[in-house]
C-alpha positions in Angstrom: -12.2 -33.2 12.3 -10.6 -32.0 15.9 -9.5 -28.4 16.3 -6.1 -28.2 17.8 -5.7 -24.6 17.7 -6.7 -20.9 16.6 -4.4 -18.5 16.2 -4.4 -14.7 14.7 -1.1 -14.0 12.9 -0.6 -11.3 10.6 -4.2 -10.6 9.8 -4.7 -14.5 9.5 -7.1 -16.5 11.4 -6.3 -20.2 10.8 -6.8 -23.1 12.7 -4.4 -26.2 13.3 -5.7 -29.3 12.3 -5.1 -33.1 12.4 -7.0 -33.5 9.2 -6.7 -32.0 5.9 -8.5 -28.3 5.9 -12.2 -28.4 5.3 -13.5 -25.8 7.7 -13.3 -22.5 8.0 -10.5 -19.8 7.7 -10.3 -16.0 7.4 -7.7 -13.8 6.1 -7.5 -10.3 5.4 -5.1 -7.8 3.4 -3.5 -4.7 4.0 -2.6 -5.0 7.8 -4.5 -5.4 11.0 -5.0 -1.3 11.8 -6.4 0.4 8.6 -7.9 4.2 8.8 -10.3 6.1 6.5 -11.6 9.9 6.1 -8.3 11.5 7.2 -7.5 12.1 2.7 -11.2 13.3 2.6 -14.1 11.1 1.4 -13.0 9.5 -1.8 -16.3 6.8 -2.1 -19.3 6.1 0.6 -18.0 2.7 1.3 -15.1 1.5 3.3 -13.9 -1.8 2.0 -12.2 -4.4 4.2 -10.9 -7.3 1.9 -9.3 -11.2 1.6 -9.5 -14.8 1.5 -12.0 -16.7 3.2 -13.0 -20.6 3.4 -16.1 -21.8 4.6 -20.0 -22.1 3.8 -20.5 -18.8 4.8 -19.3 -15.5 6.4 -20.2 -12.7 8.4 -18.8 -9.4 8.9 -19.7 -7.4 12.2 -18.9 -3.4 12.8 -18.4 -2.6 16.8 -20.5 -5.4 18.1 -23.4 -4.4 15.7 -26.0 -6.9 13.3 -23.9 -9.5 11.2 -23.3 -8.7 7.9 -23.5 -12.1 5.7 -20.7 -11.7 2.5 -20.0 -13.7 -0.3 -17.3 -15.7 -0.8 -15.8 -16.1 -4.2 -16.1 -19.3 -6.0 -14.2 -20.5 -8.6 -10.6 -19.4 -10.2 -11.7 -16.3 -10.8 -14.3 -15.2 -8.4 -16.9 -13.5 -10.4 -16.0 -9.3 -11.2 -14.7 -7.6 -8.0 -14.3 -11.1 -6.2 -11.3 -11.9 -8.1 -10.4 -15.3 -7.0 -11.4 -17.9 -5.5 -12.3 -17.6 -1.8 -12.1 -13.7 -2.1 -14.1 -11.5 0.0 -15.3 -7.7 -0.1 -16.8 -6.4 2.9 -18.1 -3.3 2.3 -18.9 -0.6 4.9 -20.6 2.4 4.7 -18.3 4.9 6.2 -21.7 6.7 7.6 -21.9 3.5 9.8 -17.9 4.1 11.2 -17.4 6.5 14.8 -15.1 8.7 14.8 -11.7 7.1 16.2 -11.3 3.3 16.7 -13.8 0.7 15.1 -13.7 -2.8 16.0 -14.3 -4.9 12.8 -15.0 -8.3 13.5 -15.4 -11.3 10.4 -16.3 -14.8 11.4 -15.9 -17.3 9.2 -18.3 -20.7 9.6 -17.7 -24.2 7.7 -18.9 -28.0 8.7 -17.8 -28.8 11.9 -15.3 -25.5 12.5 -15.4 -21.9 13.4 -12.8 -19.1 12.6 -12.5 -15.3 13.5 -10.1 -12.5 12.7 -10.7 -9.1 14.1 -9.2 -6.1 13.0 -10.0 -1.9 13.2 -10.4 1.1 11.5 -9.4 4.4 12.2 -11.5 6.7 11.0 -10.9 10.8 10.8 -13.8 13.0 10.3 -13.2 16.0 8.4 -10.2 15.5 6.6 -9.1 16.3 2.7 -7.1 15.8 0.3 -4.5 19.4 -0.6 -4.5 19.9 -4.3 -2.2 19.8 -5.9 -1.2 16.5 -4.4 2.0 14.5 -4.5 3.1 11.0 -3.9 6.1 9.3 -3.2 5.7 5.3 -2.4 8.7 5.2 -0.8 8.0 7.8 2.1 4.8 6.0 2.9 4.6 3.2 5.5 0.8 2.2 4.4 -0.6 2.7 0.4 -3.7 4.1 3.0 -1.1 6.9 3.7 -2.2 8.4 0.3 -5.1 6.9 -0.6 -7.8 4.3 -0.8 -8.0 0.4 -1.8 -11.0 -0.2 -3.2 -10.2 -3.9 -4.8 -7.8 -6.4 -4.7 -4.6 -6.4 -3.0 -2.0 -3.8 -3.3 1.6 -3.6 -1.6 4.4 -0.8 -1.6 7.4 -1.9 -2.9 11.0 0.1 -4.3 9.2 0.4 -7.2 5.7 2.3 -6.3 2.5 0.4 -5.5 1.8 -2.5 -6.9 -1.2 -4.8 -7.8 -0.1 -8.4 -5.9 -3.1 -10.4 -6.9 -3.6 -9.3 -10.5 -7.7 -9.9 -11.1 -11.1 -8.0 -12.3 -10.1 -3.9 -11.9 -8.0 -3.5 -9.1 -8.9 -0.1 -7.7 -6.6 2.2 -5.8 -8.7 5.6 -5.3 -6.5 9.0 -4.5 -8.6 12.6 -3.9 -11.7 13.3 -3.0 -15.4 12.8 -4.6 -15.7 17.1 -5.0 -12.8 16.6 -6.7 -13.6 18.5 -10.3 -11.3 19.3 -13.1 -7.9 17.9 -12.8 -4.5 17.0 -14.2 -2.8 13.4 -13.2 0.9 12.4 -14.0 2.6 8.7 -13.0 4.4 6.3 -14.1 3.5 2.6 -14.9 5.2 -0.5 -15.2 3.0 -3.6 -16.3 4.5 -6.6 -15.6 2.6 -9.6 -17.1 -1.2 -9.3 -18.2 -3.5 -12.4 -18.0 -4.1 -14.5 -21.4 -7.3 -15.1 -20.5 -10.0 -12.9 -18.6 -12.8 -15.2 -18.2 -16.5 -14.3 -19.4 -17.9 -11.6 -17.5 -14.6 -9.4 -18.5 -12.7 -8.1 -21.3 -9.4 -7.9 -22.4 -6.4 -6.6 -19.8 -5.9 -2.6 -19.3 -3.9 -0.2 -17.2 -4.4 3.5 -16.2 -7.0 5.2 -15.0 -10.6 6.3 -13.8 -11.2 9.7 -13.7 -14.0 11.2 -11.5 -14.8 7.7 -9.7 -16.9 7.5 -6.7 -17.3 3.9 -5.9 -19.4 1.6 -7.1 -23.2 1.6 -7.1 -26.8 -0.4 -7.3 -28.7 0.2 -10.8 -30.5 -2.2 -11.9 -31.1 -3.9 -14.3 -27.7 -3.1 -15.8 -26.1 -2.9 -12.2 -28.5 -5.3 -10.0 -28.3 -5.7 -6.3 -24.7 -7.4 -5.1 -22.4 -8.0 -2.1 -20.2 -6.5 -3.1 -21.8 -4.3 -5.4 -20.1 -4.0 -8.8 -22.3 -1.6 -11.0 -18.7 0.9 -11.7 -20.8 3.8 -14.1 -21.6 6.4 -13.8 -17.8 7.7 -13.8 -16.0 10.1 -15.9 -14.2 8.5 -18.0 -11.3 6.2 -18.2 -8.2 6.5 -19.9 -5.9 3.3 -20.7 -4.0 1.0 -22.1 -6.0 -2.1 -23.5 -4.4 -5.3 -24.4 -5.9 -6.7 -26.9 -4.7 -10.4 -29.0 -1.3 -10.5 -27.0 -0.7 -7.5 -29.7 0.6 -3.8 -28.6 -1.7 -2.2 -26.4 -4.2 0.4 -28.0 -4.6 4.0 -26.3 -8.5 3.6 -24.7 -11.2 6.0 -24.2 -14.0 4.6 -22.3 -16.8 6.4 -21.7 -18.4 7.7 -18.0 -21.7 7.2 -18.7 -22.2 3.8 -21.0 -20.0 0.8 -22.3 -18.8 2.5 -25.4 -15.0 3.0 -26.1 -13.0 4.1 -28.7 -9.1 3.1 -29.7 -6.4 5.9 -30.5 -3.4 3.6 -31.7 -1.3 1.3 -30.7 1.7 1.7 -28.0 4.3 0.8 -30.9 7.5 -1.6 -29.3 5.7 -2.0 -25.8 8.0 -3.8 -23.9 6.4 -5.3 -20.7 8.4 -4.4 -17.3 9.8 -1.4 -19.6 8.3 1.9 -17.0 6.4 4.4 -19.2 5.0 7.9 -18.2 1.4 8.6 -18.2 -0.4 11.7 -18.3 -4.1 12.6 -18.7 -6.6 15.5 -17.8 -10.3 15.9 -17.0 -11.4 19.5 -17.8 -14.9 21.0 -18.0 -16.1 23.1 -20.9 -16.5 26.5 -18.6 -19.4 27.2 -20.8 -21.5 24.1 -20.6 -21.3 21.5 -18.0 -22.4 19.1 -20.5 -18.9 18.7 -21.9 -15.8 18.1 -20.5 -12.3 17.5 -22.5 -10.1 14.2 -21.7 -7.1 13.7 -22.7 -4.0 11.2 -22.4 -0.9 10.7 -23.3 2.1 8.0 -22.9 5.4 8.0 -23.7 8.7 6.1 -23.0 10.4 6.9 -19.3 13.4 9.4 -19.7 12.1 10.2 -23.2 11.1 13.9 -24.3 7.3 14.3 -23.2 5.4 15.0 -27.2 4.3 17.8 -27.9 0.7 16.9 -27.9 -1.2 14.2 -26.1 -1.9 11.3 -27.9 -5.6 11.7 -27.9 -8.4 14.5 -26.9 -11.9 13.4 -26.5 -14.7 15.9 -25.8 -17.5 13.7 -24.0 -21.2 15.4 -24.0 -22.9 13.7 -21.3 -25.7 14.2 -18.6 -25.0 11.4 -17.1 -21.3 10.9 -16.6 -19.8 12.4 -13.5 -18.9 15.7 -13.2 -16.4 15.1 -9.7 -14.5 12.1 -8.3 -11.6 11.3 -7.2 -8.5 8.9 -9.3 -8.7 5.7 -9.7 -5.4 3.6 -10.3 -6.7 0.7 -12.4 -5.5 -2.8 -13.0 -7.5 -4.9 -15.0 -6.2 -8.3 -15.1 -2.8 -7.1 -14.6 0.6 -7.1 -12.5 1.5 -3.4 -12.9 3.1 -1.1 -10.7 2.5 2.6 -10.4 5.2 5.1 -9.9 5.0 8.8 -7.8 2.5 10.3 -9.2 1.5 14.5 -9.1 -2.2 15.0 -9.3 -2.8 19.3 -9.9 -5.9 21.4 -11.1 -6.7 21.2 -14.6 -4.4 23.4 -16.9 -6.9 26.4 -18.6 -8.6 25.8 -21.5 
C-alpha cells in the first residue's frame, strides 16, 4: 500500500492512495470547533463523535494518556455505535480546562496511519435561563442551544434534524438541576427503519425527560466505551412504531424497562409536522411521585382540551432532575422551535 497523501478537510482525515482503501481513516461530525459548559452542565461527559476505519483508535485530550475507542462493526454498530465504523469518544468534562482543548484522534490500520484534530471550547459556569426558547434558524451550531449526545444531527429550514437515523439519537437541552418542567416542539418524522436489529426495539420519537447521560451498572448496564446503560432517567414520553401500524402514545418508565401504550396516532401521515407537548411535575407533597404527561396533535389544529395521557410514576429510583432529551430511535425526524418553561401548578 503507498501513502500518497494526508489531508484534513472538513473534519476528515483521509489519506490518498494508489490502492483500494484498507488503512486507516478518521472522521468526525459537527464541525472542527465545538464548545461545552456555556448552556450549563447537561451530562458529566463531553462526547466527540464519527466514522472511523482501522484496527484500532485512540483518542487524546491536550497532549494527555491515549484513550483506546471502539469502533463499530457491522451495519448497525451495536446500541450507541449506530453504524458501522461509528465512534463515541467520550470525555469527562472534569478532564476539559477552561478555554481551548486540543482533541487529538489517531486512527491506526495495517500498514497506514491517520489523524484528525479538532477542539473544544469549554465555559465554566454557565446555565441554561428557564424558561428557554429555541429557534433553529437563528442558530449557526445545534451546540448554540444544546448538546449532542449521539448520532449526527444538522440544522436545516426545518429545525434540527437526525442525518444518520440509528439506536437513540440524543440531543440534550437544559441542565442536570433542571426539576419540574413543561416542553413544547414540533416533530416531523420522516421515514422510520423496518428493521432495528436485536439489541433494539421498535422505532420512537419524542422525548427523555430528566436525562443525565448515560451510566455504568452492572449487570444490567456493564462496563462500555461508550457506555450505554440510559436508566436511571425520568421518564420518556413518545411515539412508538410498532408493525408498520399507527404509532402508539408511549410511557416508559425512568427507573426500569416497563412501558405502557395510550392509543394510537389515528391517520399518521409521515413528513406530516405534528405538535408535541409533555410535562414533568413533582407531587409537592412526596418526592416519590411525580406526574407526566403528553400530548400530540395535528400542526395548525386546535390544541385538546386535555393531554392525551397522565401517568403518576412512584419511584425511588427514577430521577428527580435532568435536562431534555430529543430522541430519535431508529428514525429520520426533525424537530421544530421548541419552548421549554417551569412546570404549570398542580
Amino acid at each position: 500500500m503507498v501513502l500518497l497523501g494526508l489531508c484534513l478537510a472538513g473534519g476528515v482525515a483521509y489519506f490518498a492512495l494508489k490502492e483500494p482503501f484498507r488503512g486507516a481513516g478518521v472522521q468526525y461530525w459537527h464541525g472542527q470547533v465545538q464548545r461545552v459548559g456555556h448552556l450549563g452542565a447537561p451530562q458529566p461527559d463531553f462526547n466527540v463523535m464519527g466514522v472511523a476505519e482501522g484496527h484500532h483508535l485512540f483518542g487524546r485530550v491536550n497532549g494527555g494518556e491515549p484513550v483506546e475507542l471502539t469502533i463499530a462493526e457491522g451495519l448497525r454498530g451495536f446500541r450507541r455505535l449506530g453504524g458501522e465504523g461509528h465512534f463515541n469518544f467520550e470525555i469527562p468534562v472534569a478532564d476539559l480546562r477552561p478555554g481551548v482543548n486540543e482533541i487529538h484522534l489517531e486512527a491506526t490500520g495495517t500498514s497506514a496511519t491517520a489523524t484528525a484534530s479538532m477542539t473544544v471550547e469549554y465555559t465554566e459556569g454557565g446555565s441554561t435561563p428557564s424558561p428557554f426558547e429555541v429557534r433553529w434558524a437563528d442558530l449557526d451550531h445545534p451546540q448554540d442551544a444544546g448538546q449532542i449526545v449521539d448520532g449526527e444531527w444538522e440544522l436545516t429550514g426545518e429545525g434540527l434534524r437526525s442525518r444518520t437515523p440509528a439506536y437513540d439519537r440524543l440531543f440534550l437541552l437544559g441542565d442536570e438541576t433542571w426539576g419540574d418542567y413543561e416542553v413544547r416542539t414540533q416533530v416531523t418524522v420522516h421515514a422510520v427503519a423496518e428493521d432495528t436489529g436485536q439489541h433494539s426495539g421498535p422505532p420512537g420519537v419524542g422525548v427523555i425527560m430528566r436525562f443525565a447521560g448515560h451510566v455504568v451498572d452492572p449487570p444490567r448496564f456493564p462496563k462500555a466505551q461508550p457506555k450505554w446503560g440510559f436508566q436511571p432517567f425520568g421518564a420518556m414520553l413518545w411515539l412508538r412504531f410498532k408493525d408498520r401500524a399507527a404509532p402508539v402514545r408511549q410511557f416508559y418508565r425512568g427507573d426500569r424497562n416497563e412501558s405502557e401504550d395510550h392509543g394510537a396516532v389515528e391517520d399518521f401521515v409521515l413528513g406530516k409536522t405534528y405538535e408535541l407537548k409533555a410535562s414533568c411535575a413533582t407531587d409537592p407533597g412526596n418526592p416519590e411521585l411525580t406526574r407526566y404527561s403528553l400530548t400530540v396533535w395535528g400542526a395548525g389544529d386546535a390544541e385538546p382540551a386535555t393531554p392525551d395521557y397522565v401517568v403518576t410514576q412512584e419511584s425511588t429510583e427514577a430521577r428527580q432532575s435532568g435536562g431534555l432529551a430529543l430522541v430519535a430511535h431508529h428514525a429520520d425526524v426533525t424537530f421544530g422551535n421548541l419552548v421549554m418553561a417551569k412546570a404549570p401548578a398542580r
